[in-house]
C-alpha positions in Angstrom: 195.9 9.0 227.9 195.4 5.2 228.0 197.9 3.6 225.6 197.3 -0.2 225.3 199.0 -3.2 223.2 196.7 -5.7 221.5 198.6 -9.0 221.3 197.1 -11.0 218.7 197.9 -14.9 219.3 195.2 -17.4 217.9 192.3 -14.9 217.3 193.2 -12.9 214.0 190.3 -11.7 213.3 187.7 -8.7 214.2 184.4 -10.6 214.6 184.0 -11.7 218.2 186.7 -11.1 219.8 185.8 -10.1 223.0 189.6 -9.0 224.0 189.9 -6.2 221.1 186.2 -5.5 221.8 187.6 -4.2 225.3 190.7 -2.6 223.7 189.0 -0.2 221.5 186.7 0.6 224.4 189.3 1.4 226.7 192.3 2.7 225.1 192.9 6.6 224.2 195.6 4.6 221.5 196.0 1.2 220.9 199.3 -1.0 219.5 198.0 -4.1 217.5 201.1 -6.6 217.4 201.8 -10.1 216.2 204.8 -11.7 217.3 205.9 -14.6 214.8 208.2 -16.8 217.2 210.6 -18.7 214.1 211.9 -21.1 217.0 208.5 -23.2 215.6 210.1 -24.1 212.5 212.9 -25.7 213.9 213.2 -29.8 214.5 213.0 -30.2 218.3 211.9 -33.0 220.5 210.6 -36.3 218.3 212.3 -35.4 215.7 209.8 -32.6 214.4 209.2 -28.9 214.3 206.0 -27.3 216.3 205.4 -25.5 212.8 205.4 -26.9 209.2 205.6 -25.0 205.9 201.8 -25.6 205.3 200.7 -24.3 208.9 203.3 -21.3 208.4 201.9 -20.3 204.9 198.4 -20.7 206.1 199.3 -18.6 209.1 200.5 -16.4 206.8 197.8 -15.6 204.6 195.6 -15.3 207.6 197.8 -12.6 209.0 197.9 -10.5 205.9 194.3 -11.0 205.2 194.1 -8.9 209.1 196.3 -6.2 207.8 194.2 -5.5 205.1 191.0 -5.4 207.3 193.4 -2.8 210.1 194.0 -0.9 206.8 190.5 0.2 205.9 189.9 0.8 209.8 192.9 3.2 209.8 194.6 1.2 211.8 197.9 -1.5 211.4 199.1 -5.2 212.4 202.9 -4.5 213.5 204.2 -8.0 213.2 207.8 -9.5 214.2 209.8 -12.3 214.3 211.4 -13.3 217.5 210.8 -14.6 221.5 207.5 -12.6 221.8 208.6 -12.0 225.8 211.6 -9.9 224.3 210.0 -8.2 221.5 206.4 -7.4 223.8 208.9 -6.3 226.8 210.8 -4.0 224.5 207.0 -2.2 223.4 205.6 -2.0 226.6 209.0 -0.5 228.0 209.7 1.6 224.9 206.3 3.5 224.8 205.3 3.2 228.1 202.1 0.6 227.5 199.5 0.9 230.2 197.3 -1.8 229.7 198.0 -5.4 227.7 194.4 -6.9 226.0 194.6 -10.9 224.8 192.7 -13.8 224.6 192.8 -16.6 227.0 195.1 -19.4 225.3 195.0 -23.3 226.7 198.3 -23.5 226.1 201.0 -24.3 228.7 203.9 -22.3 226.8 201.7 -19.9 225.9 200.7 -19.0 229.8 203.8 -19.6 230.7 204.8 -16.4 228.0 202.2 -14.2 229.7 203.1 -14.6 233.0 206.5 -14.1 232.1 205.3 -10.8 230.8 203.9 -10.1 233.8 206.3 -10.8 236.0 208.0 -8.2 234.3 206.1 -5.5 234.5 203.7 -6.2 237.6 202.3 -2.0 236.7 200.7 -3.3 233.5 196.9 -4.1 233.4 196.3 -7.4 231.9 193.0 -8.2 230.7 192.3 -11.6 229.1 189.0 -12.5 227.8 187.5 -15.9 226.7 187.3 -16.0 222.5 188.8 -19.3 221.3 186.1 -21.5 223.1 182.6 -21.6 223.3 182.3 -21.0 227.2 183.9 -18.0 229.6 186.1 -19.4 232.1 183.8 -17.8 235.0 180.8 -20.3 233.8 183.1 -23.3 234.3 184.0 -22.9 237.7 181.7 -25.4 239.6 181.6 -27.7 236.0 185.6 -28.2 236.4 185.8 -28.7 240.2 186.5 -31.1 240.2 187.5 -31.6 236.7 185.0 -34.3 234.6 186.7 -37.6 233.9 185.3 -38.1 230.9 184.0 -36.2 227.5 181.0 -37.9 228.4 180.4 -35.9 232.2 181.6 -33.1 230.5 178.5 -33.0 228.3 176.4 -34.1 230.5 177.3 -31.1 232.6 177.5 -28.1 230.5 175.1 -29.0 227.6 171.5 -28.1 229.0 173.0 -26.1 232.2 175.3 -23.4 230.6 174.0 -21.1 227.6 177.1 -19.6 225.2 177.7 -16.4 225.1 176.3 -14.7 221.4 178.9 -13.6 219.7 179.9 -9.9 219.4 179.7 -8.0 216.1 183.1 -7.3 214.0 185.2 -4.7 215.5 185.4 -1.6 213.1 185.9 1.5 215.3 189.8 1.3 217.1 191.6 3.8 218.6 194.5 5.0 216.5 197.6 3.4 216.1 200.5 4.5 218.4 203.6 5.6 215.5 206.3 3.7 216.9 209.8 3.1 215.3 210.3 -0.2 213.3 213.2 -1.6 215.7 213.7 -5.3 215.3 213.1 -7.9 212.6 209.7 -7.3 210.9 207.4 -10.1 209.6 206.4 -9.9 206.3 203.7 -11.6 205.0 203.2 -10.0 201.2 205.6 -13.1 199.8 203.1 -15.2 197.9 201.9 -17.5 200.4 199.6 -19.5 199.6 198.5 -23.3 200.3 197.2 -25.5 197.2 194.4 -26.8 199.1 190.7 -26.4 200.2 191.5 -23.9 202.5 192.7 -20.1 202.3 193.7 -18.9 205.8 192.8 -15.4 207.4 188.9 -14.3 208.4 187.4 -13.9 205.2 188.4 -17.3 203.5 186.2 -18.8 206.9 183.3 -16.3 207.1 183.3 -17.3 203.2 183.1 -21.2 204.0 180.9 -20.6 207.2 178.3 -18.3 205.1 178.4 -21.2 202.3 178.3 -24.0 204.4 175.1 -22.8 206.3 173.8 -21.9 202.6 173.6 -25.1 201.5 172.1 -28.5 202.9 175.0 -30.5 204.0 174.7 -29.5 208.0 171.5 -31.9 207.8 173.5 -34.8 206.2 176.7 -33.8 208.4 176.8 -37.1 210.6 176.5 -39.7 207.5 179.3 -38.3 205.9 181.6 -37.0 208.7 183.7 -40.6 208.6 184.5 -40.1 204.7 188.3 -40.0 204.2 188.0 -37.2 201.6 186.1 -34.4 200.1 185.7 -31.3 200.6 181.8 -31.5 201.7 182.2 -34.6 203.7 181.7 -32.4 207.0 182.6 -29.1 207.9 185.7 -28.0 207.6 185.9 -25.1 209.8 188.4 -26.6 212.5 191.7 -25.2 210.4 190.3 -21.2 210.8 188.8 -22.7 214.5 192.6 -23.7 215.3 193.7 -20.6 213.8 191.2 -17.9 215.3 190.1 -16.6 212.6 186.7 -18.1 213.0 185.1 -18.2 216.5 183.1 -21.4 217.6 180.5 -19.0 218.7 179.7 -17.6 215.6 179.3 -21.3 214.4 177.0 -21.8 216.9 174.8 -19.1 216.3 174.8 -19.9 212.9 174.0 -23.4 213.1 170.8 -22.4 215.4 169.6 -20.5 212.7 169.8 -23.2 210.2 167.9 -25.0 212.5 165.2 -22.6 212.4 165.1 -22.8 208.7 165.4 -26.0 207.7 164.8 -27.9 211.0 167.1 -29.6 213.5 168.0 -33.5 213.6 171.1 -35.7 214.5 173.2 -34.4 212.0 172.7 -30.7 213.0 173.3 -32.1 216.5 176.0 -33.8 215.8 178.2 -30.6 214.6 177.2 -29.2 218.3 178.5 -32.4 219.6 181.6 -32.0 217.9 182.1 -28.6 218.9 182.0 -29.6 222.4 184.5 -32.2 221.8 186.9 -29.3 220.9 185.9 -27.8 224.0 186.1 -30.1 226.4 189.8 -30.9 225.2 190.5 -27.2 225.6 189.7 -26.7 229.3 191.2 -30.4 229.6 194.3 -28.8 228.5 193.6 -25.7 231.4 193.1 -28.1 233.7 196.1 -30.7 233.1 198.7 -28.5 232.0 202.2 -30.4 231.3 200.4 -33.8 231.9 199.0 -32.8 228.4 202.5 -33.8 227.0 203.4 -36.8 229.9 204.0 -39.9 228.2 201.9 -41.6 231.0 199.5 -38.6 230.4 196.5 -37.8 233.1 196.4 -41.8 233.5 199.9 -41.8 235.1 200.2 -45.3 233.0 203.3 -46.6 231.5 202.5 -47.5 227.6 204.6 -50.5 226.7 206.5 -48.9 223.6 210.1 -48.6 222.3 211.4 -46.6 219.2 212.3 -48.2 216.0 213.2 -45.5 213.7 212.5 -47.0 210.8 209.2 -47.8 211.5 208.3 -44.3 212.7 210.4 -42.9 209.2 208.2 -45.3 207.2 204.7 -43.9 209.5 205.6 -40.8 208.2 206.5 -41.1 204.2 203.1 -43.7 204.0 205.7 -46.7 203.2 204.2 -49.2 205.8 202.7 -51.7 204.9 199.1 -50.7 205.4 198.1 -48.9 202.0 195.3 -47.0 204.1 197.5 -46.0 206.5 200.1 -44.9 204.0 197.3 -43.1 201.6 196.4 -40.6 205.0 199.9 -40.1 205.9 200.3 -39.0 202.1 197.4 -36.8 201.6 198.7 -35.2 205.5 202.1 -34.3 203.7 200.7 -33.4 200.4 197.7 -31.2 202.2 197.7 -30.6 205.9 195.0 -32.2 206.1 193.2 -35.6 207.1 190.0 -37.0 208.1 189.0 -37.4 211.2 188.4 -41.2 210.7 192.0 -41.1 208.7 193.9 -39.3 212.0 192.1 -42.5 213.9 193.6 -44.9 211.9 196.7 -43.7 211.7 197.4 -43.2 215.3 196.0 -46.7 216.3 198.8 -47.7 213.8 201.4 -46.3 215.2 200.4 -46.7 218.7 199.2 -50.8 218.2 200.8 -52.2 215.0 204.0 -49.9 214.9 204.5 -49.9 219.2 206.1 -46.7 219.1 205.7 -43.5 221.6 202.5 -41.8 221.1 204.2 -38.5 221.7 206.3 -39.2 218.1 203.0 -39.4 216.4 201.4 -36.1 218.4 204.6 -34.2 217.7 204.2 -35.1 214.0 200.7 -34.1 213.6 201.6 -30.8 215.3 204.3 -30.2 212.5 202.2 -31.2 209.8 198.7 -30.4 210.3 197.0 -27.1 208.9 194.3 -27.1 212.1 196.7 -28.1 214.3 195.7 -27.2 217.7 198.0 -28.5 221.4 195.0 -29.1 223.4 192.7 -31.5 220.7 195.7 -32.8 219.0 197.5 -34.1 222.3 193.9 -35.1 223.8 192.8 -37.0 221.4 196.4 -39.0 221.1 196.1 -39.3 224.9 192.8 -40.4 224.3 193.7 -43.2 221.8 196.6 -44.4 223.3 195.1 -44.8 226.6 196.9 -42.8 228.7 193.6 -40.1 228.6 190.6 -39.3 228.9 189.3 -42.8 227.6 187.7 -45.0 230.2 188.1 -47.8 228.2 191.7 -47.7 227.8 193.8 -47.7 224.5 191.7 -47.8 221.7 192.7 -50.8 218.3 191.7 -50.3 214.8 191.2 -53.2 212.7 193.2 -51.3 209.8 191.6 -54.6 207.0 188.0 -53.9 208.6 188.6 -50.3 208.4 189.7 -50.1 204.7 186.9 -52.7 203.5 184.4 -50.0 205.5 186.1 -46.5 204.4 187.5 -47.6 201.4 185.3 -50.4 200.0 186.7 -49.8 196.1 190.2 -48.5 196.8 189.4 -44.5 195.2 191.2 -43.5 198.3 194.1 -45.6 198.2 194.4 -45.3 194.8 194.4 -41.3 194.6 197.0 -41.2 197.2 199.3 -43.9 196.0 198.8 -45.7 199.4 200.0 -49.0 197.5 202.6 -47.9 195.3 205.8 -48.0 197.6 205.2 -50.4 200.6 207.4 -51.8 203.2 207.3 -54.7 205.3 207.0 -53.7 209.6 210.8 -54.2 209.9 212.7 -54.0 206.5 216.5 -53.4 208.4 217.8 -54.9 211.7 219.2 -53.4 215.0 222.3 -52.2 212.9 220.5 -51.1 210.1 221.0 -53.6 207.7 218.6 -55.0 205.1 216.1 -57.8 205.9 216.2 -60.0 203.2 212.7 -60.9 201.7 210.8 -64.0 203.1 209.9 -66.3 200.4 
């Protein structure tokens, strides 16, 4: 008999995922097994956790919203808290685990997990498949060698040359579950978690969204919208169940083409392919870079000039600077998890430009606080702004005035948010942290 552990990582869900696809094919019995690592949700480096309450919650929901769908396949999600090498090597030793089935992750601590594993135990039979991206690794290999130096030879590269793969249909038929012996700290996830926003996490909150946004009009009027700073129908909020797995680009994909049969393609339904490959390109820019993803010279191997003032970056953070914009997104981010795309712009030329502080503070604080947070987009995209990326142009400035008058033009935003209503000058307390009296 083939016994084989399914580690579930950022694809909780059944529908297209090639990995459990091959499990259930393969395996005589099958473990399913999410490994909550709590070290997240402890303050590291810049002063920030890798996991916020929001993103913990949402993760939450999504991984009981799973459980229920193993349920009524007669199967089960055994879920832990701890170092997922420990608690996966204590499995595959304890009941003898032949094979190990997971998805392909881009990121660096997450490889450097499973090959840890696999140092371990050099018998076991690995097999990682491609489900958080649009493209299979083995379609890339002439596109990334050598590696495109911009978004823009990316594109250019895969988007008439390489077809994506259609996505597979919801797994329904597993093995059965191996009956092991609870050993370790379990995970629950039955604790009233829930987040008081637009989004619900787990697979059926996003096939819900995906089957009403596809229902409706708004993916031909995506691309004059996609800048709002709020709203829920101001573009297409899929990318928190996208960072999460729950969702798989590849069903977007196949449903956008098929709104595009009905109701006719233009540069709106374009754009949300365009945007899509965004995501990927960051994602095998991630592969590709490893560590340099974190560098503060980044891929560039530039030197920002920047220093740390912590009151600055404190005031970034509770929306008391004083840009009322600025501070409006940073509030809505606590309040939420969430924030425009045009907002997360605004706000990182802010604290990159007008604040002069370490891009990485600003990355590492998105990466507590956002609900779609994801290591290679987020860090991209702040490489990216700060200049230290993929940007052949160098660091990119906001006019944060011309910005608010465009975005903003009657102050609904800034208003809703209180964005105005606490405001500090850029330096409000000197080098030993006393007050700066008030120019008159």
């Amino acid at each position: 008999m083939t016994t084989g552990l399914f580690w579930f990582t950022q694809d909780i869900r059944l529908d297209d995922n090639p990995a459990l696809q091959q499990a259930a094919r393969q395996c005589d019995q099958l473990l399913l097994v999410y490994v909550h690592d709590s070290r997240l949700e402890r303050a590291g480096n810049f002063n920030a956790a890798r996991m916020g309450r929001a993103r913990r919650d949402f993760l939450f929901e999504g991984l009981a919203d799973l459980g229920q769908q193993l349920d009524a396949c007669g199967q089960q999600l055994l879920m832990f808290t701890g170092d997922p090498i420990e608690v996966l090597s204590e499995l595959v030793s304890r009941y003898r685990i032949d094979r190990l089935f997971c998805t392909r992750s881009s990121g660096v601590y997450e490889q450097r997990q499973l090959s840890s594993l696999q140092s371990r135990f050099p018998h076991l039979n690995a097999s990682i498949r491609d489900g958080y991206t649009l493209f299979d690794q083995s379609q890339l290999t002439e596109i990334v060698d050598p590696f495109p130096v911009s978004f823009s030879a990316f594109r250019r590269r895969v988007e008439k040359a390489l077809d994506i793969p259609e996505p597979l249909s919801p797994v329904l038929d597993l093995p059965p579950a191996l009956k092991i012996e609870a050993r370790g700290e379990q995970l629950s996830t039955s604790a009233g978690y829930h987040n008081d926003t637009w989004f619900a996490g787990g697979e059926q909150a996003a096939q819900s969204h995906l089957e009403r946004y596809f229902s409706s009009l708004l993916p031909s009027t995506y691309k004059q919208v996609r800048n709002e700073l709020d709203g829920l129908e101001n573009g297409t909020r899929f990318s928190p169940w996208l960072a999460q797995g729950s969702l798989s680009p590849r069903r977007i994909m196949q449903q956008l083409k098929q709104y595009e049969a009905r109701q006719g393609a233009n540069e709106s339904t374009y754009w949300i392919f365009f945007e899509l490959l965004w995501r990927e390109y960051f994602q095998w820019y991630a592969h590709h870079h490893g560590v340099r993803l974190y560098h503060l010279k980044g891929i560039q191997g530039r030197s920002p000039l920047t220093s740390f003032y912590p009151q600055r970056f404190k005031s970034w953070c509770e929306g008391t600077t004083s840009w009322p914009l600025v501070n409006a997104c940073m509030r809505q981010l606590k309040q939420t998890g969430w924030m425009s795309n045009r907002g997360r712009q605004i706000v990182a030329s802010c604290l990159v430009n007008e604040l002069a502080l370490d891009w990485r503070y600003g990355a590492a604080w998105f990466e507590q606080e956002l609900l779609d947070y994801d290591s290679a987009s987020n860090w991209g995209n702040w490489q990216y702004l700060a200049g230290v990326g993929a940007d052949p142009r160098g660091k990119r400035r906001f006019d944060i005035a011309k910005q608010t008058r465009q975005y903003d033009p009657d102050g609904r935003f800034i208003e809703y948010w209180q964005g105005d209503e606490q405001t500090f000058a850029l330096d409000h307390v000197d080098a030993s942290d006393w007050p700066i009296p008030p120019r008159h």
